[in-house]
Legacy VTK file of the C-alpha trace (Angstrom):
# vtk DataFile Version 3.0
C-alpha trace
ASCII
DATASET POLYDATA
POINTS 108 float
91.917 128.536 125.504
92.937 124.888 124.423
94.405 125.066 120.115
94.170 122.147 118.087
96.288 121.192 115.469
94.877 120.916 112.321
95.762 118.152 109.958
94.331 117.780 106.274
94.171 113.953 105.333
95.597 113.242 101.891
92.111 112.645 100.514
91.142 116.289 101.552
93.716 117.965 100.224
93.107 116.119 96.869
89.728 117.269 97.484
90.911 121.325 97.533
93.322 120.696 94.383
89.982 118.778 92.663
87.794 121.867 93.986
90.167 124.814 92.851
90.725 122.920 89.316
87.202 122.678 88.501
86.536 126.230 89.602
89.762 127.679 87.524
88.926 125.955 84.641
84.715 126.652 84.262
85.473 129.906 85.728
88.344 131.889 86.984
91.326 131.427 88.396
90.852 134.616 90.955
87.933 133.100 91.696
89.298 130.083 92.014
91.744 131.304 94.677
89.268 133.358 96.162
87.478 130.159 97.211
90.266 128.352 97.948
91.539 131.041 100.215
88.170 130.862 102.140
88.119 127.022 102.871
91.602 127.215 104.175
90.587 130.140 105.885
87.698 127.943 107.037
89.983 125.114 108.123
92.438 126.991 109.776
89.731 128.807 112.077
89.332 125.255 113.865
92.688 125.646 116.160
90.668 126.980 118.264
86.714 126.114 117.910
86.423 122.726 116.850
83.482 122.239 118.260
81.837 125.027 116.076
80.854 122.751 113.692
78.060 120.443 114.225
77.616 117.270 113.034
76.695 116.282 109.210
72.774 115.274 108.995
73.108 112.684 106.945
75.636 110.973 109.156
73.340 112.053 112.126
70.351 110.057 110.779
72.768 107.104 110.759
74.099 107.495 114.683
77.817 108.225 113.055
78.128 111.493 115.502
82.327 111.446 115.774
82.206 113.523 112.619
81.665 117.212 112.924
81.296 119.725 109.889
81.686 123.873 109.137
80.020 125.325 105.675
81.588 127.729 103.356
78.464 127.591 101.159
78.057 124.824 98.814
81.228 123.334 100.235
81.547 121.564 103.250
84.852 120.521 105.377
83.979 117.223 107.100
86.896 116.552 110.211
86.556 114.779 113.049
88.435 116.063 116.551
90.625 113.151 118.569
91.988 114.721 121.907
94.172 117.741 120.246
94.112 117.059 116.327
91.225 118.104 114.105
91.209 115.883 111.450
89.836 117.183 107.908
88.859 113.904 106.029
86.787 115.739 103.408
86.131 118.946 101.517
83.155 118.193 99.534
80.825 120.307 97.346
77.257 120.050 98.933
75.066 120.157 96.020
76.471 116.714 95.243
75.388 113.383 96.312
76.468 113.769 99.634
75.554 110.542 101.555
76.869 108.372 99.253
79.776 110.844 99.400
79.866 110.106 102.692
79.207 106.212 102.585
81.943 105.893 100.727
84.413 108.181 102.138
84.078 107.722 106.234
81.775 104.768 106.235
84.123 102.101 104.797
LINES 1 109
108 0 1 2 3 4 5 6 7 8 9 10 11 12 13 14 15 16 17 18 19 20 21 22 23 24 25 26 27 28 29 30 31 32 33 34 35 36 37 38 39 40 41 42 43 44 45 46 47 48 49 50 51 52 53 54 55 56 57 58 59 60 61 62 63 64 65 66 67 68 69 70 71 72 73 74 75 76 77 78 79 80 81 82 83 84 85 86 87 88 89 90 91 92 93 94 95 96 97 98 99 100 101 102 103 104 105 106 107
């Protein structure tokens, strides 16, 4: 079985520090770390199945199909796989707006 290397962009690990702020502060920090545990948990799981993810809708609708994405409900990890790197360019919450989100993060 091929591995990848995963590699968090600088934008998506400002996205995790944004995500477990937010959470510590209108919540908890446990929970906090809880969820931040499961996204890098989530991110780390694509050494190996990249392709597990499938390819965000609202990008679909567009024909942008390099991008691929896996769910740890509402948040989303947006990457993109070039020959033995998986790329994470975002880390998004889902219940936002996400294709202007997306416009303005991989659309450029």
């Amino acid at each position: 079985m091929k591995h990848y290397r995963v590699r968090l962009t600088e934008d998506a690990e400002r996205d995790l520090i944004e995500i477990y702020r937010y959470i510590a502060f209108h919540g908890s920090v446990e929970n906090a770390d809880y969820v931040l545990d499961q996204l890098e948990s989530l991110c780390s799981r694509l050494t190996e199945l990249p392709e597990q993810g499938h390819v965000p809708p609202e990008l679909d609708r567009i024909g942008v199909t390099n991008y691929r994405e896996v769910n740890f409900k509402p948040y989303r990890a947006i990457y993109e796989v070039i020959r033995q790197d998986v790329f994470i360019h975002c880390i998004l919450d889902g219940r936002r707006d996400m294709p202007s989100l997306l416009e303005r993060r991989l659309i450029r």
